[in-house]
C-alpha positions as CSV (number, residue, x, y, z in Angstrom):
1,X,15.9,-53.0,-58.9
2,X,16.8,-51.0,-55.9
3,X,14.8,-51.0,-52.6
4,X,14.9,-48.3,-50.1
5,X,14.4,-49.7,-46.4
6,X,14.0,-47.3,-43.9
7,X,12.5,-47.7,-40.4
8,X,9.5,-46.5,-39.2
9,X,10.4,-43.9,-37.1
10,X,7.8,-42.8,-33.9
11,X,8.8,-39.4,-34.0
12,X,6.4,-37.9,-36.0
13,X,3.7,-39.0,-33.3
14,X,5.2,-37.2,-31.1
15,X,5.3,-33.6,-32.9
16,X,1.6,-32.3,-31.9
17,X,1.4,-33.6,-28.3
18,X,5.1,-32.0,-27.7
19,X,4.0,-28.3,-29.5
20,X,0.9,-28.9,-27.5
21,X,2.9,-29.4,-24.0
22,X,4.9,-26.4,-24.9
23,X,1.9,-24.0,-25.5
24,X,0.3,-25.2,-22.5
25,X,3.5,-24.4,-20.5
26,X,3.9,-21.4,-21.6
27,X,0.5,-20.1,-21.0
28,X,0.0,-21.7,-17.5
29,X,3.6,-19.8,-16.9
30,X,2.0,-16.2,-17.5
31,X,-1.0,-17.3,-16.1
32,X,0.4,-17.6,-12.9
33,X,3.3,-15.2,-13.2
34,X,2.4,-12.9,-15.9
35,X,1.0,-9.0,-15.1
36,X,-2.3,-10.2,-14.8
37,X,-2.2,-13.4,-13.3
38,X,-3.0,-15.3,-10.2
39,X,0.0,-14.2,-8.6
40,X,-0.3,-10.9,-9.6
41,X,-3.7,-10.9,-8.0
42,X,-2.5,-11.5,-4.5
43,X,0.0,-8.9,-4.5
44,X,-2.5,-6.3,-5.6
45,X,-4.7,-7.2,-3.1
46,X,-2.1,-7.0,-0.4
47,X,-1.1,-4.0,-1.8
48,X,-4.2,-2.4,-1.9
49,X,-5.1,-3.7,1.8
50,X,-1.6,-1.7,2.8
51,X,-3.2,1.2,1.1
52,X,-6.8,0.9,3.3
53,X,-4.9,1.0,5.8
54,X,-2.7,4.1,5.2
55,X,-6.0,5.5,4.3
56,X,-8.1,5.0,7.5
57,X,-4.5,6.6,9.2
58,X,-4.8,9.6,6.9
59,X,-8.4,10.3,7.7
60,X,-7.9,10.0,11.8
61,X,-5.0,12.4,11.1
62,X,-7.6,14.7,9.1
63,X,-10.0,14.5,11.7
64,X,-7.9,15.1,14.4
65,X,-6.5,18.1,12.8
66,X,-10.1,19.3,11.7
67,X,-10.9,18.8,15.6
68,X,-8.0,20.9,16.6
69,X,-8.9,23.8,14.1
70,X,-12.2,23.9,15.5
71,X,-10.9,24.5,18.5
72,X,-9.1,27.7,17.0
73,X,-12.6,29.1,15.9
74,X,-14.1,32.8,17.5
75,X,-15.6,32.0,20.7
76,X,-14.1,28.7,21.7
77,X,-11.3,29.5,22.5
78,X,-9.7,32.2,25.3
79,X,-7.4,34.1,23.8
80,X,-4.3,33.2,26.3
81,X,-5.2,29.8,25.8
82,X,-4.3,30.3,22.0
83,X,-1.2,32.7,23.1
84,X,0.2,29.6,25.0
85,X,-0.2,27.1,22.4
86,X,1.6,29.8,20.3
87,X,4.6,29.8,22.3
88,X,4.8,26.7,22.8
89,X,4.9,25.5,19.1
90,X,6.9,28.2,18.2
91,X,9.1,27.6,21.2
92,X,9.2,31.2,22.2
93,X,8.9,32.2,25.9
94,X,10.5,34.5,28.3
95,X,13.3,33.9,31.0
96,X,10.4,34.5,33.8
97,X,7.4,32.0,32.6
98,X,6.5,29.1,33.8
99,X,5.6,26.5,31.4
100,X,3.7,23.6,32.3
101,X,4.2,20.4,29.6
102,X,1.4,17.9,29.6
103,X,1.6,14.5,27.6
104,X,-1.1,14.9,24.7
105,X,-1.9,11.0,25.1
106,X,-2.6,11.7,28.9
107,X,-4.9,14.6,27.6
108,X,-7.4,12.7,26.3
Protein backbone atom coordinates (compact mmCIF):
# COMPACT_ATOMS: atom_id res chain seq x y z
CA UNK A 1 0.00 0.00 0.00
CA UNK A 2 1.38 3.30 -0.88
CA UNK A 3 1.07 6.49 1.29
CA UNK A 4 1.37 9.93 0.04
CA UNK A 5 2.97 12.36 2.70
CA UNK A 6 2.90 15.72 1.91
CA UNK A 7 3.17 18.77 4.27
CA UNK A 8 0.78 21.02 5.11
CA UNK A 9 1.65 23.98 3.40
CA UNK A 10 0.38 27.74 4.84
CA UNK A 11 0.21 29.11 1.64
CA UNK A 12 -3.17 28.82 0.82
CA UNK A 13 -3.98 31.11 3.88
CA UNK A 14 -2.32 33.48 2.58
CA UNK A 15 -4.11 33.82 -0.99
CA UNK A 16 -7.24 36.16 0.08
CA UNK A 17 -5.48 38.54 2.54
CA UNK A 18 -2.54 38.97 -0.30
CA UNK A 19 -5.34 39.70 -3.41
CA UNK A 20 -7.05 41.69 -0.72
CA UNK A 21 -3.69 43.93 -0.01
CA UNK A 22 -3.26 44.27 -3.57
CA UNK A 23 -6.79 45.60 -4.39
CA UNK A 24 -6.51 47.90 -1.57
CA UNK A 25 -3.24 49.27 -2.99
CA UNK A 26 -4.26 49.78 -5.97
CA UNK A 27 -7.28 51.71 -5.17
CA UNK A 28 -5.80 53.93 -2.37
CA UNK A 29 -3.01 54.57 -5.41
CA UNK A 30 -5.71 56.19 -7.77
CA UNK A 31 -7.42 57.58 -4.98
CA UNK A 32 -4.73 59.67 -4.22
CA UNK A 33 -3.11 60.00 -7.61
CA UNK A 34 -5.70 59.22 -10.03
CA UNK A 35 -7.71 62.16 -12.19
CA UNK A 36 -10.13 62.52 -9.62
CA UNK A 37 -8.40 62.05 -6.52
CA UNK A 38 -7.24 63.92 -3.43
CA UNK A 39 -4.29 65.11 -5.12
CA UNK A 40 -6.00 66.05 -8.06
CA UNK A 41 -8.22 68.13 -5.81
CA UNK A 42 -5.57 70.48 -4.62
CA UNK A 43 -4.23 71.21 -7.86
CA UNK A 44 -7.59 72.16 -9.23
CA UNK A 45 -8.18 74.30 -6.51
CA UNK A 46 -4.89 76.08 -6.92
CA UNK A 47 -5.54 76.21 -10.28
CA UNK A 48 -8.67 77.59 -10.21
CA UNK A 49 -7.55 80.25 -7.42
CA UNK A 50 -4.70 81.33 -10.18
CA UNK A 51 -7.64 81.73 -12.46
CA UNK A 52 -9.68 84.19 -9.71
CA UNK A 53 -7.04 85.94 -9.78
CA UNK A 54 -6.43 86.58 -13.50
CA UNK A 55 -9.98 87.27 -13.47
CA UNK A 56 -10.38 90.09 -10.88
CA UNK A 57 -6.99 91.51 -13.24
CA UNK A 58 -9.16 91.22 -16.34
CA UNK A 59 -12.14 93.03 -14.90
CA UNK A 60 -9.87 96.16 -13.39
CA UNK A 61 -8.40 96.19 -16.98
CA UNK A 62 -12.12 96.25 -18.31
CA UNK A 63 -13.11 98.86 -16.10
CA UNK A 64 -10.35 100.97 -16.50
CA UNK A 65 -10.66 100.81 -20.16
CA UNK A 66 -14.60 101.37 -19.86
CA UNK A 67 -13.47 104.53 -17.67
CA UNK A 68 -11.28 105.73 -20.30
CA UNK A 69 -13.92 105.35 -23.23
CA UNK A 70 -16.24 107.34 -21.20
CA UNK A 71 -14.00 109.78 -21.20
CA UNK A 72 -14.08 109.89 -25.15
CA UNK A 73 -17.92 110.45 -25.09
CA UNK A 74 -19.68 114.00 -26.77
CA UNK A 75 -19.36 116.51 -24.25
CA UNK A 76 -16.71 115.31 -21.89
CA UNK A 77 -14.19 115.77 -23.50
CA UNK A 78 -12.54 119.13 -25.44
CA UNK A 79 -11.67 118.39 -28.57
CA UNK A 80 -7.77 119.29 -28.36
CA UNK A 81 -7.70 117.27 -25.35
CA UNK A 82 -8.65 114.19 -27.63
CA UNK A 83 -6.27 115.63 -30.53
CA UNK A 84 -3.34 115.34 -28.04
CA UNK A 85 -3.96 112.01 -26.77
CA UNK A 86 -4.15 111.24 -30.59
CA UNK A 87 -0.75 112.25 -31.22
CA UNK A 88 0.58 110.97 -28.59
CA UNK A 89 -0.52 107.29 -29.05
CA UNK A 90 0.05 107.49 -32.51
CA UNK A 91 3.37 109.18 -31.95
CA UNK A 92 2.75 111.84 -34.53
CA UNK A 93 3.75 115.48 -33.75
CA UNK A 94 5.35 118.27 -35.54
CA UNK A 95 9.17 119.61 -35.35
CA UNK A 96 7.60 122.88 -33.45
CA UNK A 97 5.33 121.26 -30.51
CA UNK A 98 5.94 120.96 -27.24
CA UNK A 99 4.95 117.85 -25.61
CA UNK A 100 4.52 117.52 -22.11
CA UNK A 101 4.80 113.51 -20.73
CA UNK A 102 3.16 112.93 -17.40
CA UNK A 103 3.50 109.45 -15.57
CA UNK A 104 -0.13 107.86 -15.65
CA UNK A 105 0.52 106.34 -12.03
CA UNK A 106 1.26 110.05 -10.88
CA UNK A 107 -2.09 110.98 -12.65
CA UNK A 108 -4.22 109.47 -10.43
Amino acid sequence: MWTRQHKNRNTGRLIVPAISALFLAYFGFHAYHGEFGINSKYQLEAQALELNEELAAIKAQRLELERRVQLMHDGTLEKDMLDEQARRSLNVSHSDEITIMLDPAAAN
